[in-house]
N, C-alpha and C positions, 0 to 999 in steps of 0.2 A: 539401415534400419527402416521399415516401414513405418507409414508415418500412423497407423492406428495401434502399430505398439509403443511407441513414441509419445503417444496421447495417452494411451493406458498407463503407460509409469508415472507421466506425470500427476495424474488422479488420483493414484496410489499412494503417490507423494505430499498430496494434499489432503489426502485424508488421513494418513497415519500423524501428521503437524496438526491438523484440525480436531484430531484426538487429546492433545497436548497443550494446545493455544486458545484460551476464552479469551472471551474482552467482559468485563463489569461496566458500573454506571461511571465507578473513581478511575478504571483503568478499562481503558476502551479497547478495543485491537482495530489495527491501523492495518487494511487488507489493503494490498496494493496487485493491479494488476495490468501489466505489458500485453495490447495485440501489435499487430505487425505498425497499425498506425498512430493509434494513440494512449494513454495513459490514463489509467483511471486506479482513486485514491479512496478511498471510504474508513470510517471510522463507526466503528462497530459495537452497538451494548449486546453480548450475546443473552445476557439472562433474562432484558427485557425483548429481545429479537427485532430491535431497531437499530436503522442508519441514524446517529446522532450529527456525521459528518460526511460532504461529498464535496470534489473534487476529481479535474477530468483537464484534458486538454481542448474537451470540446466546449469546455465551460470557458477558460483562461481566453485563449487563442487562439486562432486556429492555425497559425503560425508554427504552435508547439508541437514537436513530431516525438516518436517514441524512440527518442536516442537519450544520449546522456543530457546535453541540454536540456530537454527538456524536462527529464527526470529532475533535473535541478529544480528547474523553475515550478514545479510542480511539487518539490519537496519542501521548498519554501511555501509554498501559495498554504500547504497543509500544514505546517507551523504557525502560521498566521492566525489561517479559521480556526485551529486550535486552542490557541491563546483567545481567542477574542469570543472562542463558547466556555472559557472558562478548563478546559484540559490540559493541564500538565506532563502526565503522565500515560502513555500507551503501552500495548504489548504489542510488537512486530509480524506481521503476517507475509510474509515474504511471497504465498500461494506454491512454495513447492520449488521453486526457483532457485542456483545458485547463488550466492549473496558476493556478487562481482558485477564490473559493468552497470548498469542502469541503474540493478536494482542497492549495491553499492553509494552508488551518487545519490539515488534518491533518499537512502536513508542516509547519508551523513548532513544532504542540504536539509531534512527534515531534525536534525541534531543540533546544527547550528539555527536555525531558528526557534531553540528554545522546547522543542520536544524530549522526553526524557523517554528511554528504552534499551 
């Protein structure tokens, strides 16, 4: 498959989920997004159209690589700053993605530190 229809489905993919998926002020959405190096985590108010929360690998470590490791460590780091701005509760934005591998680990270590979704 070429890799510009490869990139189109996935767009397709994100916008028919982004049809479906808000975040509010009580209930944020938790956008997560894999490049080939590193990991980047955002927490989203969509009705005010602000970042309430950011997280990255290039903020952590730079150690952190976009594998499962690090999706962990990075799923943790976003439980953390979540608790401590006061969030409980998010809605999962996965960007279109299968929910195995990374993005799997990332959200169970972002479960086990106390996120609800």
């Amino acid at each position: 498959m070429k890799l510009e229809k490869k990139k189109s489905l996935l767009q397709k993919r994100r916008w028919r989920i982004r049809k479906k998926v808000s975040g509010t002020t009580d209930r944020p959405r938790l956008a997560v997004h894999f490049s080939n190096k590193h990991i980047y985590a955002q927490c989203i108010d969509d009705v005010k159209g602000h970042t309430m929360l950011y997280v990255s690998s290039l903020c952590k470590d730079s150690s952190l690589k976009a594998n499962v490791e690090g999706a962990v460590a990075i799923g943790r780091s976003v439980a953390e700053r979540a608790k401590a701005a006061g969030i409980n509760s998010v809605v999962f934005d996965r960007s279109g993605r299968r929910y195995h591998g990374c993005i799997k680990s990332f959200a169970e270590a972002a479960r086990e530190g106390g996120l609800q979704f």
